[in-house]
BAFI-3210 file (N, C-alpha, C; in Angstrom, 3 decimals, decimal comma, padded with zeros to 6 digits):
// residues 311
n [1|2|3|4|5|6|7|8|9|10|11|12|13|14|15|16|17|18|19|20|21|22|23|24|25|26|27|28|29|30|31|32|33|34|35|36|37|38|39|40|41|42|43|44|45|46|47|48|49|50|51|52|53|54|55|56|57|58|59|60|61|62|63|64|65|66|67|68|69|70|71|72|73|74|75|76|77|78|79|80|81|82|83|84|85|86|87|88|89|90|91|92|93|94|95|96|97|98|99|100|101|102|103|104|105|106|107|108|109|110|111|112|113|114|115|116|117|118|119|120|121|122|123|124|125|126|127|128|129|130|131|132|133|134|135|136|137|138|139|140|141|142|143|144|145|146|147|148|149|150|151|152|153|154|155|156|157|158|159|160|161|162|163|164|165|166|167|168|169|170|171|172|173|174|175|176|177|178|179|180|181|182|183|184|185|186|187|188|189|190|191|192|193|194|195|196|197|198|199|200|201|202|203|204|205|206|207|208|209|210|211|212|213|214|215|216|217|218|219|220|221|222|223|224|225|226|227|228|229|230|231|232|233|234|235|236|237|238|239|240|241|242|243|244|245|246|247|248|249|250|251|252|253|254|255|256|257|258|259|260|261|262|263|264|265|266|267|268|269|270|271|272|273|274|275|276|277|278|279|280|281|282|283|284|285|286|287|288|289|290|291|292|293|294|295|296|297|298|299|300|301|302|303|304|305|306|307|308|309|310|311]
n.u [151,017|148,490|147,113|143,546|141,640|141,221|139,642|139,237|137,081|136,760|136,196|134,705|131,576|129,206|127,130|126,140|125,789|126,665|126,012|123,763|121,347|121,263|120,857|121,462|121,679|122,711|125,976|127,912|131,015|129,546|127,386|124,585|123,107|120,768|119,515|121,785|122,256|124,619|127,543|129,985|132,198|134,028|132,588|133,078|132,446|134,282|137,471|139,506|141,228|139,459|137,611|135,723|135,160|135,371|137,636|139,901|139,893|139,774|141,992|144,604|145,923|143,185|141,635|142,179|140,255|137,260|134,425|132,401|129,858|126,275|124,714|124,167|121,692|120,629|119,194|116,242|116,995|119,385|122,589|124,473|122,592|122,464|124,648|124,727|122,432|122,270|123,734|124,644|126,159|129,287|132,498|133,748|135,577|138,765|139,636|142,385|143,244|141,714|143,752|146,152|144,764|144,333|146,904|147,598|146,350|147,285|149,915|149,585|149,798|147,754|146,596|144,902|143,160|140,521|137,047|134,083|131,017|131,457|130,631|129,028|131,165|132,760|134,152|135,799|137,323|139,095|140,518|141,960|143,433|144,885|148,412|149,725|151,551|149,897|150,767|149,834|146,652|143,887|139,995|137,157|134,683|130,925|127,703|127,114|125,348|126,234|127,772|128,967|130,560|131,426|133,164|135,020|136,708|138,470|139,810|142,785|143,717|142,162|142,053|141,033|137,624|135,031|131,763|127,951|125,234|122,683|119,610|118,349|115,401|113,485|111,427|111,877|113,985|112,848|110,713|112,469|114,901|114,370|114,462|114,414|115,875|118,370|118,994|119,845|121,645|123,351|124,375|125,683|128,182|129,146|130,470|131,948|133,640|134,947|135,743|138,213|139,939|140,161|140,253|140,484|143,203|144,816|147,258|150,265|149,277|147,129|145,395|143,316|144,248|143,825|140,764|137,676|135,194|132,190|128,785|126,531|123,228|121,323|118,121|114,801|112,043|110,624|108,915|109,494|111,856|113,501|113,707|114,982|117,501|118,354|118,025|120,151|122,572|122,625|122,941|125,766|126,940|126,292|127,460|130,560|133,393|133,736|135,522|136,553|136,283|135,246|132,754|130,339|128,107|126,172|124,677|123,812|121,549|120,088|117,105|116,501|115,912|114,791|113,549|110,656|108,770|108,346|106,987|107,899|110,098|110,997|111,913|114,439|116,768|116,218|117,058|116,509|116,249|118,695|121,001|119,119|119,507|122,308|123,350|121,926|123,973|126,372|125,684|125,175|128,104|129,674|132,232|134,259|134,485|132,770|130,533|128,333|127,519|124,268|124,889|126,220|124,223|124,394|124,699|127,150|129,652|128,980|130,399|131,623|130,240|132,106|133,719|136,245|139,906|139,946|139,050]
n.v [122,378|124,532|127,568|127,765|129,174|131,725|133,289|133,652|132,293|130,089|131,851|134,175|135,794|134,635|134,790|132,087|130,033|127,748|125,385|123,296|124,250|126,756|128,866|130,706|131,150|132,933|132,242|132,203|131,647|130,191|129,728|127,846|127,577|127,838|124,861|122,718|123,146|124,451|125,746|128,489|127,230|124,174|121,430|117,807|114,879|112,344|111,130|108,978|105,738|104,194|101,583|100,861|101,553|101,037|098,647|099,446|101,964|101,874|099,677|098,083|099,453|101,189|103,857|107,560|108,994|111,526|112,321|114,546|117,139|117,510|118,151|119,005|117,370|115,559|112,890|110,670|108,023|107,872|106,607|107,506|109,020|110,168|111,648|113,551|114,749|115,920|118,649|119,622|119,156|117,731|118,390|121,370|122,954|125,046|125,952|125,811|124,416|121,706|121,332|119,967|117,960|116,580|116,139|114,276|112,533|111,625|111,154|108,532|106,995|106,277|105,033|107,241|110,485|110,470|112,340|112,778|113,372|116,415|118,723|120,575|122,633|122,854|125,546|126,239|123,666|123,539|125,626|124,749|122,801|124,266|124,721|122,471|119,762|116,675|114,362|111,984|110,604|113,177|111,921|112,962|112,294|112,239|113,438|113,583|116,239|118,959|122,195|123,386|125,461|125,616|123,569|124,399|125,155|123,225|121,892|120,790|120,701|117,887|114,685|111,986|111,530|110,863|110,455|109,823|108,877|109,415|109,982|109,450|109,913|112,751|112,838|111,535|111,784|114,470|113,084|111,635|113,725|116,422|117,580|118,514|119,134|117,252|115,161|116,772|118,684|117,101|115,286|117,497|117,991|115,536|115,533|117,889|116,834|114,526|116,525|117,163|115,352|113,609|109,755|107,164|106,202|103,741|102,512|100,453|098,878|098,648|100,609|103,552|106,683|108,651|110,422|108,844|107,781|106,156|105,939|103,972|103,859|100,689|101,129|099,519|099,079|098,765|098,917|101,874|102,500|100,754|101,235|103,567|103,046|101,857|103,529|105,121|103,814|104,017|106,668|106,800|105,044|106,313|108,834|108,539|108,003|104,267|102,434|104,428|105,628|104,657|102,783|101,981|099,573|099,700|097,579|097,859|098,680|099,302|099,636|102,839|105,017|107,164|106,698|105,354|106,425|106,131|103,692|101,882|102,244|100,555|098,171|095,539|095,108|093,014|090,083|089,054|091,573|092,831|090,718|091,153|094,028|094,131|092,314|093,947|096,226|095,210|094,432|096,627|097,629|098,596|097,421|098,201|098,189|097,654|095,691|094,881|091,921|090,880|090,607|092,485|094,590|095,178|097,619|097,313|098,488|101,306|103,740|104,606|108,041|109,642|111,236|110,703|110,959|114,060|116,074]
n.w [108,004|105,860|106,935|107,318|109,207|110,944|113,103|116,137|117,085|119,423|121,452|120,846|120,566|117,772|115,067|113,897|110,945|109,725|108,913|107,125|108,262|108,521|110,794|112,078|114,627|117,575|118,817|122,231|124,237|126,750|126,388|125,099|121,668|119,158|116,988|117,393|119,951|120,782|122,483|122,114|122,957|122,725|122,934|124,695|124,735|125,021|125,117|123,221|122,426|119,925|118,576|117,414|114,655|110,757|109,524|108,403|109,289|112,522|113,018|113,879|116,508|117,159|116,608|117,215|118,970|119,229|120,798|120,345|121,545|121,587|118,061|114,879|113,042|114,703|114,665|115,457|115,633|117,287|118,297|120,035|121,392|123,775|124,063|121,568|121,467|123,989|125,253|127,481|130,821|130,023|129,128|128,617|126,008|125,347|122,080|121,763|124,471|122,729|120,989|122,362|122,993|121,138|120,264|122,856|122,175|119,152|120,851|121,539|120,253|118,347|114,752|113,606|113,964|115,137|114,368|116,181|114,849|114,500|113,075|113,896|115,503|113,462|112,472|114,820|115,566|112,751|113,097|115,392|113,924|112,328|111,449|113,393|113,022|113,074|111,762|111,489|110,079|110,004|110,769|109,193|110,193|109,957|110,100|107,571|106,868|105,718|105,494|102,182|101,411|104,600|104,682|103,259|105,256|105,964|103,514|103,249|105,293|106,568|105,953|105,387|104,957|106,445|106,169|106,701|104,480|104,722|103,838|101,155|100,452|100,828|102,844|104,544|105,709|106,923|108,564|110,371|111,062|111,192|108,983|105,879|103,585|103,598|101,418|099,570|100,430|101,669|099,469|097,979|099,932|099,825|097,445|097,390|099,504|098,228|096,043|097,241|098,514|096,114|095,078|096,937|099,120|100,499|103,047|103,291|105,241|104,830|106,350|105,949|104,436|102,834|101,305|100,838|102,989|102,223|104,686|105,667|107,067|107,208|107,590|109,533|108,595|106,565|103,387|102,237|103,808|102,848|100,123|100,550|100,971|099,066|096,779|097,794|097,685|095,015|094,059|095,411|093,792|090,988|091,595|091,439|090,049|089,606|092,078|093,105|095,841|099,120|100,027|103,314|104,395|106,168|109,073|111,525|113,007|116,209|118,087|119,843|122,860|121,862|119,282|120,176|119,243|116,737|115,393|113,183|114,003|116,359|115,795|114,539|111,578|109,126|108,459|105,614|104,056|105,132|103,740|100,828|100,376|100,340|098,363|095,923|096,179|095,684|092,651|092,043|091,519|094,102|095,106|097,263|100,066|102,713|104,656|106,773|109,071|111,188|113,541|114,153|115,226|118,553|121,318|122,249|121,455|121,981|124,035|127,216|127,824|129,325|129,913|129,400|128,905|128,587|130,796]
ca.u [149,712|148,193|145,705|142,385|140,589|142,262|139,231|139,121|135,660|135,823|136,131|134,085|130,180|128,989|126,140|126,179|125,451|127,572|125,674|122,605|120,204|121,349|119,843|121,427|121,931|124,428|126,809|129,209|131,478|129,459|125,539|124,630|121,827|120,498|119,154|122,329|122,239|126,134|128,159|130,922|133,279|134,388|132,006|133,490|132,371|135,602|138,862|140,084|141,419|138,310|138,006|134,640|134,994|135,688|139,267|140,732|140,152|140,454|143,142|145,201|146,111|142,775|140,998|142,142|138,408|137,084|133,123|132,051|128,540|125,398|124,218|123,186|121,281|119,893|118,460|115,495|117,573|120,790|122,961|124,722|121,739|123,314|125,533|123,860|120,830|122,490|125,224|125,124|127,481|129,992|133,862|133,572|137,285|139,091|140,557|144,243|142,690|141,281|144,943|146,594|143,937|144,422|148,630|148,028|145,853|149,006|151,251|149,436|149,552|146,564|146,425|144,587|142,446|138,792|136,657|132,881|129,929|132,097|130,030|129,053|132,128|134,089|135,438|136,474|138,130|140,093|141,158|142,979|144,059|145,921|149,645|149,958|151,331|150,342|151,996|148,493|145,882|142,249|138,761|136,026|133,140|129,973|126,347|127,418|124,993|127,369|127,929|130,215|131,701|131,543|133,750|136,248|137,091|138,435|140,514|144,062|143,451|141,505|142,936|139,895|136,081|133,835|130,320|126,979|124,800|121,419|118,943|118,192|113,954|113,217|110,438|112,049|115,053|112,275|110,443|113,394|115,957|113,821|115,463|114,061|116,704|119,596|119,351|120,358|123,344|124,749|125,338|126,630|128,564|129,752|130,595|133,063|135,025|135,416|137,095|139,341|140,817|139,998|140,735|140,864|143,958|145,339|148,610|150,745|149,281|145,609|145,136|142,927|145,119|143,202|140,186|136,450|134,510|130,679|128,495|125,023|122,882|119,870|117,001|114,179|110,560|109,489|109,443|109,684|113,292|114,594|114,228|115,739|119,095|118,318|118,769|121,130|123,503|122,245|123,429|127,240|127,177|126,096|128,042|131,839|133,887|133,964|136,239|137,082|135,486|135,029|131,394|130,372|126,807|125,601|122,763|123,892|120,934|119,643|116,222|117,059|114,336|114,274|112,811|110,053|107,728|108,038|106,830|108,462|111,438|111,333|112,154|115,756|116,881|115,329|118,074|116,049|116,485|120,050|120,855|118,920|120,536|123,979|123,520|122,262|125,150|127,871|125,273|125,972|129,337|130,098|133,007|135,363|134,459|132,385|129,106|127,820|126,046|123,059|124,895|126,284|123,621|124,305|125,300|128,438|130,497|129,176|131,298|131,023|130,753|132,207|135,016|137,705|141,181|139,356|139,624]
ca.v [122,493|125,946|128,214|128,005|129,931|132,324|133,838|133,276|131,678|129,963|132,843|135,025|135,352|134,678|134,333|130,759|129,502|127,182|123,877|123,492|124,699|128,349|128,835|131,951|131,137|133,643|131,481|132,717|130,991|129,470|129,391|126,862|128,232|127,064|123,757|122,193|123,949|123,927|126,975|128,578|126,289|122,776|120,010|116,792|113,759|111,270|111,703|107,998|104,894|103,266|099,942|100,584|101,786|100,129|098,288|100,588|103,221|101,424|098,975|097,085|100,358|102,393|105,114|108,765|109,271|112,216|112,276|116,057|116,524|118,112|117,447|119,595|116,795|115,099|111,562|110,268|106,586|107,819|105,858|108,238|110,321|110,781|113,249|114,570|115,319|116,578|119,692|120,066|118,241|117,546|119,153|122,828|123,296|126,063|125,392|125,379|122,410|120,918|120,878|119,221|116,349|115,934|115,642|113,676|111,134|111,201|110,222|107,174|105,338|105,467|104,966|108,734|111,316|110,763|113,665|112,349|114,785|117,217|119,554|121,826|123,059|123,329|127,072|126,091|122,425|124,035|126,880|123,784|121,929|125,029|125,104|121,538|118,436|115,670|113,375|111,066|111,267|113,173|111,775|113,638|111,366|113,057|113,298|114,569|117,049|119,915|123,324|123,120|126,423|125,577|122,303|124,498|125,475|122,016|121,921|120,597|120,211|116,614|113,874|111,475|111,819|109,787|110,645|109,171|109,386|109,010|109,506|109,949|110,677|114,281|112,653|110,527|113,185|115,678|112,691|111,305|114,503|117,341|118,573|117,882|119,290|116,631|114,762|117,820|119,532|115,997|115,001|118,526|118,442|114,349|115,762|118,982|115,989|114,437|117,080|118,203|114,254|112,383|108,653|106,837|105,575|103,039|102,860|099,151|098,003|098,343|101,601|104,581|107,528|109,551|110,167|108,882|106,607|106,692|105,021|104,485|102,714|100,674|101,376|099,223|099,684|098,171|099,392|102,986|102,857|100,162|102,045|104,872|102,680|101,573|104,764|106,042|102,988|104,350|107,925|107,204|103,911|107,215|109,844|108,669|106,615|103,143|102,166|105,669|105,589|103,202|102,425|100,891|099,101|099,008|096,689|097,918|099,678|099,465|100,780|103,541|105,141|108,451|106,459|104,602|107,174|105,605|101,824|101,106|102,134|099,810|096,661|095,429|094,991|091,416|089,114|089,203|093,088|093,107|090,174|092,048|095,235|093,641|092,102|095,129|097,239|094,239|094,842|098,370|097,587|099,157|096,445|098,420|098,747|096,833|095,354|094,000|090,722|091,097|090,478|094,024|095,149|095,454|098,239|097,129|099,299|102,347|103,355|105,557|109,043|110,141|111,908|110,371|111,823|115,153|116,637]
ca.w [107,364|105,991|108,288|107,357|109,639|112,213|113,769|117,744|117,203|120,423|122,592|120,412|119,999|116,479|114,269|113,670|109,891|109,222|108,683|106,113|108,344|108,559|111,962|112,274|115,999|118,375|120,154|122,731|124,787|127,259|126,199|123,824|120,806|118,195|116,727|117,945|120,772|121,321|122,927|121,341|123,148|122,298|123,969|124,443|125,955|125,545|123,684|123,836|121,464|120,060|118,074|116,835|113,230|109,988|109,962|108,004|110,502|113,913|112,414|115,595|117,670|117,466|115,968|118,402|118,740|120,257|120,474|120,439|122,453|120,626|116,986|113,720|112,492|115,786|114,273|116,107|116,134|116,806|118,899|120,938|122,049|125,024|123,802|120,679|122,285|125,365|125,478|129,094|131,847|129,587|129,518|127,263|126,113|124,269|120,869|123,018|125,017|121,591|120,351|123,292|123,291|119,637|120,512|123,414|121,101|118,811|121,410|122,192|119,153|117,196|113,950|113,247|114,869|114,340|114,898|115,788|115,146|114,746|112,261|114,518|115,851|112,492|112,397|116,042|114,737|112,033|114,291|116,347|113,365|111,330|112,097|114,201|112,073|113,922|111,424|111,184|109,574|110,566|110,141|109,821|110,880|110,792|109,348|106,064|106,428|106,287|104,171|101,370|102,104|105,663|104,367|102,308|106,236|106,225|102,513|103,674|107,540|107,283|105,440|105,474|104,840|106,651|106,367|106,447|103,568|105,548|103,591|100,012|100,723|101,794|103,342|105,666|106,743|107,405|109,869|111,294|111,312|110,510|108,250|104,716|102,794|103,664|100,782|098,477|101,155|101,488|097,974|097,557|100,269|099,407|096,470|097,940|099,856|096,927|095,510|098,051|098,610|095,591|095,010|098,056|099,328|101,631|103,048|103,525|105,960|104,373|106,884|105,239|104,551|102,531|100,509|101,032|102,693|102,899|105,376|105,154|108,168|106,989|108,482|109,447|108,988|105,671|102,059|101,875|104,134|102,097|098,691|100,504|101,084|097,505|096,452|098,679|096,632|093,246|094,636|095,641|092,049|090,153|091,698|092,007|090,041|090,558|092,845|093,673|097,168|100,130|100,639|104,059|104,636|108,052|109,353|113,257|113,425|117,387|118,745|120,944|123,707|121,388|118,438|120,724|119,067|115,337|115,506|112,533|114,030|117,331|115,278|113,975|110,288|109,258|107,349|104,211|104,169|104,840|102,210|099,994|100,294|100,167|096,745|095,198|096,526|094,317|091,392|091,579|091,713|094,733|095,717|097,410|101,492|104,011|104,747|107,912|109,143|111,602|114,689|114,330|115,810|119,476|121,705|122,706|120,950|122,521|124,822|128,489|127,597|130,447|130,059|129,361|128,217|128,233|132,040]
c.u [149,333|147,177|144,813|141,510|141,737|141,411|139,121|137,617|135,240|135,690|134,897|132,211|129,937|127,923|126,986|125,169|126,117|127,402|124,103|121,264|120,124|120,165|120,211|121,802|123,108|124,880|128,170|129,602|130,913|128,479|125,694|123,112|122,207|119,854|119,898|122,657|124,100|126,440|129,102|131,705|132,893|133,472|132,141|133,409|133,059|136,012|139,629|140,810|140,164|138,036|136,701|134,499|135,450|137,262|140,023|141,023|140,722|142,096|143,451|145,307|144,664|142,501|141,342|140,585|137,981|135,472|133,157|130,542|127,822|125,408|123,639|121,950|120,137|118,580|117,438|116,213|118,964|121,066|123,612|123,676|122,147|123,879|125,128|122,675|120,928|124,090|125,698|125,720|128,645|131,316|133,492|134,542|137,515|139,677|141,971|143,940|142,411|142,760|145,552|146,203|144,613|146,119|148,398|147,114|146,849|149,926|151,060|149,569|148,532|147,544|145,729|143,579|140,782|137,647|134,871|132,092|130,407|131,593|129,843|129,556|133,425|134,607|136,438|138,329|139,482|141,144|142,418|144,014|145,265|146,921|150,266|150,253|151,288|150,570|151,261|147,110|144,195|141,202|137,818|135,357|131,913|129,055|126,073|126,263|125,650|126,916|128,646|130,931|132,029|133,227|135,325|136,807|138,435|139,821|141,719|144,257|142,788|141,931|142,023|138,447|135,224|132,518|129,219|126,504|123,449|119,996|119,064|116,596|114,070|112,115|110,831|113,083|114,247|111,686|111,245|114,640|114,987|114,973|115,685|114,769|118,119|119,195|120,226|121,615|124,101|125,724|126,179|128,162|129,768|130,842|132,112|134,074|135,457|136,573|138,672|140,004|140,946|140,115|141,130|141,729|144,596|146,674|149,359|150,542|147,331|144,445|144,660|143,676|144,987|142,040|138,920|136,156|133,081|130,218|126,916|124,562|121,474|119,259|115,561|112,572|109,610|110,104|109,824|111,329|114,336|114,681|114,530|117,552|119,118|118,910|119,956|122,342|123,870|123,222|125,093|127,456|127,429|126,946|129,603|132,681|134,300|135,811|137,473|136,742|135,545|133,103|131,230|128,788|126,482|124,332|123,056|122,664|119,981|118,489|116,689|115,765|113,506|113,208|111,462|108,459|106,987|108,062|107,805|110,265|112,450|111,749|114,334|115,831|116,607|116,835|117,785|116,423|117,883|121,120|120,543|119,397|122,108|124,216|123,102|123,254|126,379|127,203|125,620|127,015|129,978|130,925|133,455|134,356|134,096|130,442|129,182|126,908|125,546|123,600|126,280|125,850|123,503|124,472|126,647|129,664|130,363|129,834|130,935|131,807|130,834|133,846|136,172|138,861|140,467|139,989|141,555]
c.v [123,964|125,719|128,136|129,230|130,678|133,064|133,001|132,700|131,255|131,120|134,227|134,432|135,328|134,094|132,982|130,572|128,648|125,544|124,242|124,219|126,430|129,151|130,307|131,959|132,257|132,535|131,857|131,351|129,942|128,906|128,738|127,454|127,327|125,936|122,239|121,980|123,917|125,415|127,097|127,527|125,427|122,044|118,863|115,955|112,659|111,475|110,185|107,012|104,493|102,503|100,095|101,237|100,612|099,278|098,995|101,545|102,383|100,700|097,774|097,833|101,273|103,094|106,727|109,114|110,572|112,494|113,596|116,123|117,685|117,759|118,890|118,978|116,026|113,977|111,198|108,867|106,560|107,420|107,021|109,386|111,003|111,880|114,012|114,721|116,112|117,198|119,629|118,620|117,200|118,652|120,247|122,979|124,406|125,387|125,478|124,062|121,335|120,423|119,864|117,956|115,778|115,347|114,471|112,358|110,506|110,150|108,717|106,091|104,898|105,915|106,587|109,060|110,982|111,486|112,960|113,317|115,772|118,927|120,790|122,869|123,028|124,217|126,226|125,015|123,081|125,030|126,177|122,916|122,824|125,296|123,864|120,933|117,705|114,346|111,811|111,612|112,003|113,186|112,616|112,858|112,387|112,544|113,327|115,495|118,535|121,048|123,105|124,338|126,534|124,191|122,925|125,115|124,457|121,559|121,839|120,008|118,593|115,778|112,522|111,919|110,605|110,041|109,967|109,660|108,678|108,355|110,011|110,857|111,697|114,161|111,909|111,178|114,118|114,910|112,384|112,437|115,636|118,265|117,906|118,286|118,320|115,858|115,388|118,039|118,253|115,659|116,397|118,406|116,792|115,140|117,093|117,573|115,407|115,032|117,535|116,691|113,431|110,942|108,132|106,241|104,996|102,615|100,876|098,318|097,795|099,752|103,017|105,776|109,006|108,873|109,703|108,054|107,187|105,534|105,509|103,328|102,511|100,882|100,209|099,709|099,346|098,708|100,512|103,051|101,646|099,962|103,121|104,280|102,434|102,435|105,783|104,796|103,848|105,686|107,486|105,951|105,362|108,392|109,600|107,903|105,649|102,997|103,420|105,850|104,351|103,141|101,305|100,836|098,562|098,597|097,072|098,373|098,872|100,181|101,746|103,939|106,807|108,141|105,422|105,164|106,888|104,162|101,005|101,181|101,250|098,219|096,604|095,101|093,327|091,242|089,334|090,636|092,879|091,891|090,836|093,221|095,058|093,150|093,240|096,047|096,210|094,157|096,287|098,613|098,084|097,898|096,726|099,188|097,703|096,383|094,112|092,916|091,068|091,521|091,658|094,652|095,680|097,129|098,493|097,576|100,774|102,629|104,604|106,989|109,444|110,822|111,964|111,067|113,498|116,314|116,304]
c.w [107,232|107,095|107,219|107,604|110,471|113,147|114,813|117,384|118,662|121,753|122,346|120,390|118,486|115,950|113,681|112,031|109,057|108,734|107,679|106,628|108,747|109,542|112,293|114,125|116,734|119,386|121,116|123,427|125,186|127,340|124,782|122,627|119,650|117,511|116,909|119,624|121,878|121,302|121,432|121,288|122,761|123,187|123,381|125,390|126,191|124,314|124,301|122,820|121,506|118,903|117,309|115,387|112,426|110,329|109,454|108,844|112,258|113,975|113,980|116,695|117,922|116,726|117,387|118,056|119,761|119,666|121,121|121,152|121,096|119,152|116,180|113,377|113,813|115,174|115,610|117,161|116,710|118,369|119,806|121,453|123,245|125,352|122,642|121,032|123,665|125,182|126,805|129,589|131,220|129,324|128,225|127,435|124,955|123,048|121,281|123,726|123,744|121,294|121,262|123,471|122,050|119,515|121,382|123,105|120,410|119,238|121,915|121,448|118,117|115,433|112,823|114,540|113,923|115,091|114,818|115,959|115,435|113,671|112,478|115,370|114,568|112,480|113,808|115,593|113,691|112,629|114,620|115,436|112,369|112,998|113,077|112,977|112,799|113,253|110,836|110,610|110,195|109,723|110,215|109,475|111,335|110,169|108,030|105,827|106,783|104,985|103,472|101,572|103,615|105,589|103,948|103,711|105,964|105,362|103,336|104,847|107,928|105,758|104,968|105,817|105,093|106,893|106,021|105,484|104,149|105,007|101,716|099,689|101,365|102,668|104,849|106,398|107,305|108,328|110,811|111,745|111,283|109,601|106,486|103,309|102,563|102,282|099,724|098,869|100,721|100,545|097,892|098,446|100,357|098,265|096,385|098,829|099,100|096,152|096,012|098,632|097,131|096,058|096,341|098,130|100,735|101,984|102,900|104,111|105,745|105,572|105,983|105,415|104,221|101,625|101,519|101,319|103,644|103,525|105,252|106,352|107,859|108,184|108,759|109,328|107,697|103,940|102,100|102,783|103,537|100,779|099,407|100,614|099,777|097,168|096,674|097,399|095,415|093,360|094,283|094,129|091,142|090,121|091,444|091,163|090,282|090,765|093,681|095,421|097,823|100,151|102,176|104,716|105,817|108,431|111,003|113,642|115,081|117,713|120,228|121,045|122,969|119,772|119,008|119,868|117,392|115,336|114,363|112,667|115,310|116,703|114,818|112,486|110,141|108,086|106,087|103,937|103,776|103,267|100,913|099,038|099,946|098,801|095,764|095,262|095,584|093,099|090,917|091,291|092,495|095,795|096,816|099,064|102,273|103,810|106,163|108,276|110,762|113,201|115,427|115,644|117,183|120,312|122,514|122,270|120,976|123,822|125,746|127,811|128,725|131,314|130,045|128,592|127,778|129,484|132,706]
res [x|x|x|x|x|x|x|x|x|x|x|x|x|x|x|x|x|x|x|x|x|x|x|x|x|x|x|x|x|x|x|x|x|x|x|x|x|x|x|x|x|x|x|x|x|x|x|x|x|x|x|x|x|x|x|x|x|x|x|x|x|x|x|x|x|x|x|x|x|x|x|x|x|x|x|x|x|x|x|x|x|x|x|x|x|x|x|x|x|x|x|x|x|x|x|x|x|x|x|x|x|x|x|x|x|x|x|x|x|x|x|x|x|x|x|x|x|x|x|x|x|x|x|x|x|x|x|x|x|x|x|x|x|x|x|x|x|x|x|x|x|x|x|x|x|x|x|x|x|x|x|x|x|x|x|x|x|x|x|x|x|x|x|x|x|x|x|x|x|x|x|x|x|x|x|x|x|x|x|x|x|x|x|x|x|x|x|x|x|x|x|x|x|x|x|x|x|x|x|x|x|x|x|x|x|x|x|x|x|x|x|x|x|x|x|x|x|x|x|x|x|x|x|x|x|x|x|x|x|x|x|x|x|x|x|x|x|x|x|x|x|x|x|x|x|x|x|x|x|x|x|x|x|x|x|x|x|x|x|x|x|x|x|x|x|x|x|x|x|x|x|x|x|x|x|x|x|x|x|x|x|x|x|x|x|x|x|x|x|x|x|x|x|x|x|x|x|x|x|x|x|x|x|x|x|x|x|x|x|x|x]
***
């Protein structure tokens, strides 16, 4: 695979601007700044097989999953708060450790490497991924709110694009994320993976290989968040050609104790909702991925961040 990047990032301090919100942050090694508030180094709270993505990605052996700690984006509802909301007491590794995990994922059998919330450690990421072939493919799984020249880090080195497409309202990313520009970066930055995989493709055994798939997680709380999935549809119908892309429609959505503070966000997605949403998404014609029924929803597919295959 070419190099990318070649600066020491994680050993080095550096003005941090590398995600939409151009925080400008200094991050060295071992202090975390910023709005992510993540060090230089790598934080990672389990590098393991894990079953919980689409089937394409998990398949029979596994997804190599390695959940990264801290957050650009830091959702009110988001299911791992645990670790995107919290940098500290979790393993900080060099991009030499990063590689080794990412081999000794390899050797176990998955199916690919999938990189979660990994946004805010991209120079680092690429760093680890120029010059290794590990022979499978890697996901990037994130927020999709990313840079597009932060992305062209990326060009060659990741093999699959899995990102959320959150929100489409600037109203509702700026209450629930702050950060009232994601509707704009995303598409742009949908739009840069796009170019740099096209056409999604699946291998023989119906395993994603390359190329795009978006994920979008309704939201509950009434009208205004279910014309933002509306739209969010209209968005990737409008943007991509059909059947160029995976689309995948998630009703998992879970109250967690960080959204206790938005009432309309302590409830679960109501049947009618998700129904709803599911037939406009095969009017749009968006055939080609997934869609979930209700009983999604649990938390039983989060899994102990606690260090596994890391130390």
């Amino acid at each position: 695979m070419n190099s990318k990047i070649s600066a020491n990032s994680s050993v080095s301090d550096y003005q941090c601007s590398d995600c939409p919100r151009n925080c400008g942050a200094l991050r060295g090694p071992e202090k975390g700044s910023g709005f992510c508030a993540s060090p230089g180094k790598i934080g990672i709270a389990r590098a393991a097989p894990h079953f919980g993505e689409e089937p394409c990605i998990s398949g029979s052996r596994g997804a190599g999953t390695i959940f990264f700690t801290g957050c650009n984006l830091r959702c009110v509802f988001c299911q791992n708060y645990e670790i995107s909301r919290n940098s500290s007491g979790f393993e900080a590794v060099s991009v030499e450790k990063l590689k080794n995990i990412l081999l000794s994922l390899r050797d176990q059998g998955v199916h690919n490497i999938d990189l979660v919330t990994p946004t805010h450690y991209t120079r680092q990421i690429a760093e680890a991924l120029s010059g290794i072939d590990l022979g499978i493919p890697v996901v990037w799984n994130s927020s999709g709110y990313e840079s597009v020249e932060t992305l062209k880090m990326l060009d060659g080195l990741v093999q699959v694009y899995m990102p959320d497409y959150k929100y489409a309202s600037s109203a509702l990313a700026k209450r629930y994320s702050a950060a009232e520009n994601y509707p704009e970066a995303a598409a742009e930055a949908l739009k840069e993976m796009y170019r740099q995989r096209g056409p999604y493709k699946l291998d023989e055994n119906g395993m994603l290989i390359s190329g795009l798939l978006i994920r979008h997680l309704i939201l509950p709380g009434g009208r205004e968040n279910t014309e933002n999935s509306m739209d969010v549809i209209d968005f990737v119908a409008d943007t991509f050609p059909t059947g160029s892309v995976l689309f995948s429609l998630m009703s998992q959505y879970t109250p967690m104790p960080a959204s206790a503070a938005f009432p309309e966000l302590t409830q679960f997605v109501t049947q009618e909702t998700n129904d709803m949403l599911v037939h406009y998404m095969h009017t749009r014609h968006l055939e080609d991925g997934y869609w979930q029924e209700l009983a999604a929803a649990t938390t039983e597919m989060i899994p102990d961040f606690n260090g596994t295959g890391v130390t």
